[in-house]
VEXKOLSE-377821 format. One record per residue (C-alpha): residue in three letters; residue number from 1; x, y, z. Coordinates in nm, 4 decimals. Layout:
<nodes>
  residu  num         x         y         z
     ALA  NUM         X         Y         Z
...
</nodes>
This chain:
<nodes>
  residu  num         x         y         z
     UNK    1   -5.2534   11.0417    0.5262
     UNK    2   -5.3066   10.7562    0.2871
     UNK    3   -5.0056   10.7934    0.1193
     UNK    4   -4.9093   10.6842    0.5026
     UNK    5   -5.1301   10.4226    0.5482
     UNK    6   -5.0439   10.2520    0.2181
     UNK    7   -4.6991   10.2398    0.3250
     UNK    8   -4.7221   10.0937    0.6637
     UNK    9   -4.9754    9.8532    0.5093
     UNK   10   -4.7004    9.7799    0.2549
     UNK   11   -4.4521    9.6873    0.5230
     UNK   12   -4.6956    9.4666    0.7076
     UNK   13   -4.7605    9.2613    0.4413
     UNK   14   -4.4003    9.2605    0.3475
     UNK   15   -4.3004    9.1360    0.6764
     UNK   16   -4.5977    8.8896    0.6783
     UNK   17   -4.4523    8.7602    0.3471
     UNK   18   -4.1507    8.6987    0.4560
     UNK   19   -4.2382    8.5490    0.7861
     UNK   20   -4.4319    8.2763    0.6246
     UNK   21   -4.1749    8.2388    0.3038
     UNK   22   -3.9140    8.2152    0.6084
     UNK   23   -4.1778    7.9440    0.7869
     UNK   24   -4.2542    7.7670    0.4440
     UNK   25   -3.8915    7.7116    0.3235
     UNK   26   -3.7405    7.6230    0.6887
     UNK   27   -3.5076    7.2932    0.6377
     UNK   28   -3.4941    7.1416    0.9552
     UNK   29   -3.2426    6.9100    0.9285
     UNK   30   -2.9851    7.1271    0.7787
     UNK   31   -2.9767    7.3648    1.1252
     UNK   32   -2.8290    7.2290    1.4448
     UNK   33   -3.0847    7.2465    1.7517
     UNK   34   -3.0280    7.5523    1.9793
     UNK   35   -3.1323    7.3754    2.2751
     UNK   36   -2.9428    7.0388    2.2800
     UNK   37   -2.5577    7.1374    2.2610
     UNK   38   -2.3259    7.0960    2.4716
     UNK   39   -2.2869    7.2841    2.7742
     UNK   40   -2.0318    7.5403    2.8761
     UNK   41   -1.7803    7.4683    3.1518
     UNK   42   -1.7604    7.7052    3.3783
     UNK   43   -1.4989    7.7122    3.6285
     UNK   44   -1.4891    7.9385    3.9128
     UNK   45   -1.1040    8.0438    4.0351
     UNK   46   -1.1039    8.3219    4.2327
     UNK   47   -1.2802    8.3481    4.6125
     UNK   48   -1.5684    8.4711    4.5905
     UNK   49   -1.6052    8.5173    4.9575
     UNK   50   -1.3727    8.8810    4.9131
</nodes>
């Protein structure tokens, strides 16, 4: 059993770690915002009345 818990604790901090080496080292002007491109066309050609 804490051969178990040592493990999951393990993980957790792993993924912690990375999270905030992930946060830490973020360059934000080398990404392109998600929420400011250019939209998508769409264009509607068949009836949709059917």
């Amino acid at each position: 059993m804490k051969a178990t818990l040592l493990a999951i604790a393990i993980v957790l901090i792993g993924m912690a770690g990375s999270f905030i080496w992930f946060v830490a080292t973020w360059d934000k002007e080398a990404e392109q915002p998600i929420g400011f491109g250019p939209a998508f066309e769409t264009n509607i050609t068949e009836d949709s009345r059917a």
